[in-house]
N, C-alpha and C positions, 0 to 999 in steps of 0.2 A: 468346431462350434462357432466360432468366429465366421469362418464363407457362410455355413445356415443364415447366421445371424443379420449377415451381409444382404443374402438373397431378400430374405425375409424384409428389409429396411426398402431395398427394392423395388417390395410387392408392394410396401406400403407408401411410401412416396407415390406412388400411379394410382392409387384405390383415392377415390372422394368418399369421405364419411358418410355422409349421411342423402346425399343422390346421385344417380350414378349419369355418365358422360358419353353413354355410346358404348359399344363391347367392341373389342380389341379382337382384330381376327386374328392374330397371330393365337392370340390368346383363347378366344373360340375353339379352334383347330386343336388347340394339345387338351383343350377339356373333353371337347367330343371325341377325341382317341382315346380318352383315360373312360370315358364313358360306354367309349365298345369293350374296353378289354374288363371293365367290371361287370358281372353280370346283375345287381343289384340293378342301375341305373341303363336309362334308356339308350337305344340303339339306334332310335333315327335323328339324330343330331338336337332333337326338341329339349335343353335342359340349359333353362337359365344359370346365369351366374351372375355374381354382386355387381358389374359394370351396367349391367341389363336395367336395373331397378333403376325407378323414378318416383318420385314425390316424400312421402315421409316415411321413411328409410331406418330402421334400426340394427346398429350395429353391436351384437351381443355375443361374447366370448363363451362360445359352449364347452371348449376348452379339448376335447377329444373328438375323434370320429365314431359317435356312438355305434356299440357292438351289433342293436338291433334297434327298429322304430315298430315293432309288431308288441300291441300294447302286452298281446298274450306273456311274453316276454321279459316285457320293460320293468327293469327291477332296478337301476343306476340310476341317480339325479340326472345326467344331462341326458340320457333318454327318456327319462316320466317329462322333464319339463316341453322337451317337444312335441311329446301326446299331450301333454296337455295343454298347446293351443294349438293342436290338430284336430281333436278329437276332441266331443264331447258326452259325459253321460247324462245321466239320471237326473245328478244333483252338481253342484258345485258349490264351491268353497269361499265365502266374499266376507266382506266387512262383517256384516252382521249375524256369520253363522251358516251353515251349511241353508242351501238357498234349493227352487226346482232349476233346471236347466232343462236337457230334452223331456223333463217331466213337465207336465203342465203345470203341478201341484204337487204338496206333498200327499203320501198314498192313503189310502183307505186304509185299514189295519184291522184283522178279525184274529182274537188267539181262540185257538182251533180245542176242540174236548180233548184232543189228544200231547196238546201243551205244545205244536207247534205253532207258528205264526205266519196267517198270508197277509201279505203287502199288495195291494193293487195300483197300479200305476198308470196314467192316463198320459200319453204322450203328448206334445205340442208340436203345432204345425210345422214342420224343418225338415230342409233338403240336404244331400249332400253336396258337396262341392261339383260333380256332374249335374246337378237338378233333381238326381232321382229322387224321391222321398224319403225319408226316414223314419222307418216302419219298429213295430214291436218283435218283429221275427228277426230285425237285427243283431238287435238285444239277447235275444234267446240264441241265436246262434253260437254269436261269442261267447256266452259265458260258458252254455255246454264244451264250444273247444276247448274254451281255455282246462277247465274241466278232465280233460280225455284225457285217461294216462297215455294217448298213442301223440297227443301233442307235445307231451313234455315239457310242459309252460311251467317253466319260472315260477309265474305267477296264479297257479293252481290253488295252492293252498288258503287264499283269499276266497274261496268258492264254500270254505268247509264251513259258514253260516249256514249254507241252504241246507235242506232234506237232500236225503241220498247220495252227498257227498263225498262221505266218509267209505259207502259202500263200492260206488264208482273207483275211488283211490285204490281200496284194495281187489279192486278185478270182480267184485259182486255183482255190479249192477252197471248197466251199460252207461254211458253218459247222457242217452239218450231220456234218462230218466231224473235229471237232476232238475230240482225245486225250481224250475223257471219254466213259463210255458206263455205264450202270445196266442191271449185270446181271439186277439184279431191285428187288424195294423195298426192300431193305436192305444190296445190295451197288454199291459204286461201284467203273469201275473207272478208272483214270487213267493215262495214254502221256506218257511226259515223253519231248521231241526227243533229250536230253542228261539227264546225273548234276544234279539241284540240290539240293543237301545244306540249302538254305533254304527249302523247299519251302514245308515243312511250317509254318515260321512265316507263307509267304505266304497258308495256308490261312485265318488270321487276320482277315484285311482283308477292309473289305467287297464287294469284288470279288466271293469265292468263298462269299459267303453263298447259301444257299438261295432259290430263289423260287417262287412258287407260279403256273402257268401260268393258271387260270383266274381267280387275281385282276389280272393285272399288263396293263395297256390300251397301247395305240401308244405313250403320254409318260408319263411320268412323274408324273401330276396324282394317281394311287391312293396315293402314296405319302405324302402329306397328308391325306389320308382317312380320319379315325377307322372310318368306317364298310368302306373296302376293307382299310385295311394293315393287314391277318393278320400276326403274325412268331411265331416259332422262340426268340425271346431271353429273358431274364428280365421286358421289361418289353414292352409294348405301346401304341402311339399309340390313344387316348381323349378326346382333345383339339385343337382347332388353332387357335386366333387368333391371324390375320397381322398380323404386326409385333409383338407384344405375347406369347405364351407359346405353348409345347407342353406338353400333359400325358401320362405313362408311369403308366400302372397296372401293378400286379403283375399277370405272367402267371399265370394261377391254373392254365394247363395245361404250366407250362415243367417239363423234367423236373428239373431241382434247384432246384423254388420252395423247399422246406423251409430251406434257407442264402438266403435273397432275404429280410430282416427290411423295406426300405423298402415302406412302401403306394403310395406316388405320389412322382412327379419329376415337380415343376414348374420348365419352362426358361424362365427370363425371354429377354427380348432386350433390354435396357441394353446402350449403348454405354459406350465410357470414362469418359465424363462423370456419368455415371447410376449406374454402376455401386457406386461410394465411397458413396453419398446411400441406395441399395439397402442396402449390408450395415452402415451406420450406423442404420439402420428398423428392422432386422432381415427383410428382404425375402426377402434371400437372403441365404444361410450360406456360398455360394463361389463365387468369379470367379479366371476367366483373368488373371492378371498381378497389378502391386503397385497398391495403392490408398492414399493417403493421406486424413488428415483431413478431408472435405468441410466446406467453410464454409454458415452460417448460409443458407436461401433465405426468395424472398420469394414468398407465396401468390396466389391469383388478387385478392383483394382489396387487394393492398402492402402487407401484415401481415409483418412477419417471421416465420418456421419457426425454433424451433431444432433444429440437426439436431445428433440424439444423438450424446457421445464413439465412438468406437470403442471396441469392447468390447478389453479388454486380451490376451484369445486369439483374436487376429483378426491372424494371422501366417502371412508368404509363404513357400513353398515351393519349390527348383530343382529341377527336373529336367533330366536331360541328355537336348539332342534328338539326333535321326538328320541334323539338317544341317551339318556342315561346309564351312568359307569357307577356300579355298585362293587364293593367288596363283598365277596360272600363266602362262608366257612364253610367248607365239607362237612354236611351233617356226618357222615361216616368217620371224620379222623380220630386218630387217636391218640390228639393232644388232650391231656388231663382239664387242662386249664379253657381250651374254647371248648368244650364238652360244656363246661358251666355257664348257666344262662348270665351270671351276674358278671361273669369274666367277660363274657363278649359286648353285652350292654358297656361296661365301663371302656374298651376299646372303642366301641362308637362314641360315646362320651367324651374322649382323646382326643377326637379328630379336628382338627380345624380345618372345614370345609371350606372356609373362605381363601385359606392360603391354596388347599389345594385347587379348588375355580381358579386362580389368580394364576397362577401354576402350568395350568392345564388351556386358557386362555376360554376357559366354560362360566358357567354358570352355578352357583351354590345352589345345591338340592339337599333338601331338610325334609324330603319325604321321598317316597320310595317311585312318583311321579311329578312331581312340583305341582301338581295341580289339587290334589285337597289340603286338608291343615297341615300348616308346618309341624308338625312332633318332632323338630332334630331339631339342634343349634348350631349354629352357624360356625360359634368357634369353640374351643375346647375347655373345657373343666378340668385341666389335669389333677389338679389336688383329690378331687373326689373318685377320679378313674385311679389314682395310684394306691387310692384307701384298699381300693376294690382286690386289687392285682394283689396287695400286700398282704389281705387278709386270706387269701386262697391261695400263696405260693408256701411251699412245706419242702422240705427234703426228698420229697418222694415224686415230687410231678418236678422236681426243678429242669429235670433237661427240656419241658415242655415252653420252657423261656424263650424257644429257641423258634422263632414262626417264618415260615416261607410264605410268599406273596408270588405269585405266577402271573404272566400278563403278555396279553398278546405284543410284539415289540413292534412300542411307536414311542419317540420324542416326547409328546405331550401324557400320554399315558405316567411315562418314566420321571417325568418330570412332577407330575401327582403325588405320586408313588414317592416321590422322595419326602412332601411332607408327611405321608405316612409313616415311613419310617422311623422320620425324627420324631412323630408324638409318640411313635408305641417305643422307641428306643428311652426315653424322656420317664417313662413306669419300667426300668430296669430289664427291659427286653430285649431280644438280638434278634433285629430283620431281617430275612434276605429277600432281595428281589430278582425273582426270575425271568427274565424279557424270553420267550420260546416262539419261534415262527409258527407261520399259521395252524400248518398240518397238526406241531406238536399240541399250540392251544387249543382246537377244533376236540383234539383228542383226550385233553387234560380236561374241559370243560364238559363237554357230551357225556364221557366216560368216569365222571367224576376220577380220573389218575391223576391226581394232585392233592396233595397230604394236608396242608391248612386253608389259606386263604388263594380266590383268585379273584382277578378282578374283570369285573365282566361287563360287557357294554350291550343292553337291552335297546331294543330300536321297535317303538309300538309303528303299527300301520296309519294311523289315525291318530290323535290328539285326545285317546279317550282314560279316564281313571282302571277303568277296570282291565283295558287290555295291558297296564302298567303291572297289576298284577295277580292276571292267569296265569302267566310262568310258573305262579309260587302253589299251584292247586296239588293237592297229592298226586294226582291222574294225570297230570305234566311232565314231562319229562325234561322240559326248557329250562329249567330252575337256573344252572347250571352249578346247585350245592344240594342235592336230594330233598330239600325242603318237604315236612310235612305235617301237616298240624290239625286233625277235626274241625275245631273252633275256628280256625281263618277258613275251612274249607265251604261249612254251615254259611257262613257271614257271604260269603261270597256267593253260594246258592240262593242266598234270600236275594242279593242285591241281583243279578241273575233273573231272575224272576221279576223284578220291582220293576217302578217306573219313578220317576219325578224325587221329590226329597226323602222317599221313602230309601231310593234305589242308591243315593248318594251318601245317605245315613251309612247302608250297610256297607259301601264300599271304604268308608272312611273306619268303621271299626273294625276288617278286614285289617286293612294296612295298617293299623293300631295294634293287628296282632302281631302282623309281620316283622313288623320295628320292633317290638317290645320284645319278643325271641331272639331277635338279633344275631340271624344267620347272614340277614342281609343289612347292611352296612350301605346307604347311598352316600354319594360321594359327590357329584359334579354333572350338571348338563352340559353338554357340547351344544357349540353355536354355530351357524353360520355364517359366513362373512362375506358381505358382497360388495364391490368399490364400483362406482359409479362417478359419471360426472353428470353432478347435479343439475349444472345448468343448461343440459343437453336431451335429461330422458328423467320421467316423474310419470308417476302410478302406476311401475312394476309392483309387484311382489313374488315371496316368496314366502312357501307354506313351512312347515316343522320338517318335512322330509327332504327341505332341499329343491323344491320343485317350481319352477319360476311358472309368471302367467303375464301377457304381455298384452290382453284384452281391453286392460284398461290404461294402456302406457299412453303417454303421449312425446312430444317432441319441442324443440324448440330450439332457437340459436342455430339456426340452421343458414 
């Protein structure tokens, strides 16, 4: 670990932050060898690297060598966030709300006598990074692939808004028949099965980016390709050395380059370990999560490095994500005791949510998505939950005292999970907590095989109320506690249907039902956490899913 570390201090010492000094032909030579023997990247020596870049220069720790850049695909944070400033769709994401982007406007919207709904969309003038145009047959083509069960995207299931979705999945209806079709080259037009008032944020993701049919091959390998991957976004792949960085040039043909001030993103791939030793160098100006003080390393020759303080504007930042960790009880068990709606109310009652946030290093959620009214408290009631527990234990449910908790095994989970414990052990109960690897959780969860409680970490697509909770519909099978109830399912169908305060009403007495049953238990948002130094780089951001946007960054201290 020490020689890596060595090397690594090496690489950094000769890297300039933020512009670069000429390319190093030694260093040339062993990229473009790494570049014939990967077939993703290009073959005729054409693929910059970070020495290459000049002018204002952003050095951003992507942190891995993403698995794939093919949006059909991109399902990992540090592959969405490089589609999304490679690529652009329909709409995007900004200060003030889901915005148009290759849309001109927002769409026209007709709901149909048959209770489907079309969107019409008018595209705006934009080229891609070669010049070609960017047409509405793009559009339609991607999404049908993504679409194909013969493409086997990842990101398929994001398509199941449209008409004839659901048929294509199961082998019914060819893909060629799915709810999106181009009028012409600037008009799109799109068939939603049903009303989805979040549509328009899902237009966002890389899912429904544009693709271009005559550069996109059988796999996935153009999408590493400085020389194939053409994109639509503000910036464009110019670069690819595996293991080791991605380079983004400014798109010079993106249609709002004028607001684009960065020249070049260069993505390191430092791990954890690497990362702290990176922005102590000044390698890079900002990394996924907190980093502390790296200690002194030692070079290839047993020399001590000293590796520079942290600069003092070198400060983390929280964001709140889209995943939510709820407890939820196996509608099926057959403990006497969560069988009773007041037994389980009063364990939500127990809980202090704030210790477990604190805990967990998340966020307190007092509803089943943080975003309509709080119905939960923050911390616990124990007096009134142990009335509860007291009045319902008898000789006959007692061995039901005895509750198991199951959870996928992580640190921060576990360490939740321990103020759990202490409140429901606190009403004369015995906890266990079961940490189980994935395959077992995947299978304890999907298949409801876990006897009381598990704890489960929901991740919506989007930012919106209601996809927080469709899990919990009877016709779901996502629950991951068999959840079922008329009354939430009604409220959910009106809201479904609805639009504006009408559609927010329903969804808020849905989730009023969901609580008050108290199958499901919310517990804590996760966050994310990005360190930066501040006096070097200002107007990133970063969405609920983890997904950076560097459109609006700019630079300085250079």
């Amino acid at each position: 670990m020490k020689k890596v570390l060595a090397l690594l201090i090496a690489m950094l010492l000769s890297v300039s932050m933020l512009s670069g000094c000429g390319s190093n032909e030694n260093e040339s030579d062993q990229n473009q060898e790494t570049a014939v023997e990967n077939e993703s990247a290009p073959t005729n020596g054409e693929n910059m690297v970070s020495t290459d870049c000049k002018g204002n220069v952003l050095t951003w720790n992507l942190g891995i060598d993403s698995k794939t850049l093919d949006p059909a695909h991109s399902v990992s944070s540090d592959s969405k966030s490089v589609v999304n400033n490679t690529f652009e769709g329909l709409m995007r994401a900004g200060a003030g709300g889901i915005q148009p982007a290759m849309a001109a406007d927002m769409p026209q919207e007709k709901i149909n006598e048959d209770g489907t709904v079309t969107l019409t969309y008018t595209l705006r003038e934009a080229s891609w990074s070669d010049g070609q145009p960017v047409k509405a047959q793009d559009f339609e083509f991607a999404w049908k692939r993504s679409a194909d069960p013969k493409t086997q995207a990842e990101n398929a299931y994001m398509m199941s808004a449209l008409l004839h979705y659901d048929q294509i999945a199961q082998g019914i209806k060819e893909a060629d028949e799915l709810g999106v079709k181009a009028v012409d080259d600037t008009t799109l037009e799109v068939t939603l099965k049903q009303p989805a008032a979040y549509f328009n944020q899902m237009l966002t993701l890389p899912a429904f980016m544009p693709l271009r049919e005559d550069i996109i091959s059988d796999d996935d390998s153009w999408s590493k390709n400085p020389q194939k991957a053409v994109s639509n976004g503000p910036f464009t792949l110019v670069g690819y050395t595996e293991g080791k960085e991605l380079v983004l040039e400014k798109n010079k043909n993106y249609w709002n380059k004028d607001n684009v001030s960065l020249d070049y993103i260069v993505a390191r791939m430092l791990d954890e370990n690497f990362a702290p030793v990176g922005m102590a160098f000044g390698d890079i100006v900002m990394t996924e999560g907190e980093i502390s003080q790296p200690e002194n390393q030692t070079d290839t020759n047993g020399n001590t490095v000293e590796v520079p303080k942290l600069a003092e504007t070198v400060t983390a930042e929280k964001t709140a994500s889209n995943k939510v960790v709820n407890l939820v009880v196996n509608a099926n068990t057959g403990n006497k005791l969560l069988q009773n709606k007041d037994v389980r109310e009063a364990l939500s009652t127990a809980l202090d949510r704030t210790a477990a946030a604190q805990a967990a290093g998340g966020e307190v959620l007092l509803s089943a998505d943080g975003m309509g009214t709080e119905i939960l408290s923050a911390s616990a009631d124990t007096e009134k939950a142990l009335s509860v527990i007291e009045e319902n234990i008898s000789d006959e449910n007692a061995e039901d005292k005895e509750i198991e908790i199951v959870y996928l095994e992580n640190d921060k989970t576990a360490a939740a999970l321990e103020t759990v414990k202490s409140a429901w052990e606190s009403l004369g109960l015995t906890v266990t907590l079961t940490a189980q690897d994935a395959q077992t959780f995947m299978l304890s969860r999907n298949s409801l095989q876990y006897d009381d409680v598990l704890c489960s970490v929901w991740e919506a697509d989007v930012s919106d109320q209601e996809l927080y909770l469709q899990p919990y519909l009877s016709s779901n099978a996502q629950s991951a506690c068999g959840y079922t109830n008329p009354e939430f399912d009604n409220a959910m169908m009106e809201a479904i249907q609805a639009q504006g305060e009408e559609r927010t009403s329903n969804l808020d007495k849905a989730e009023e039902i969901l609580l008050g049953d108290a199958y499901v238990m919310p517990l804590y948002r996760e966050m994310i956490t990005t360190t930066t130094n501040t006096a070097k780089v200002s107007g990133w951001s970063v969405d609920a899913a983890g997904t950076y946007w560097f459109g609006n960054a700019t630079l300085s201290g250079k």
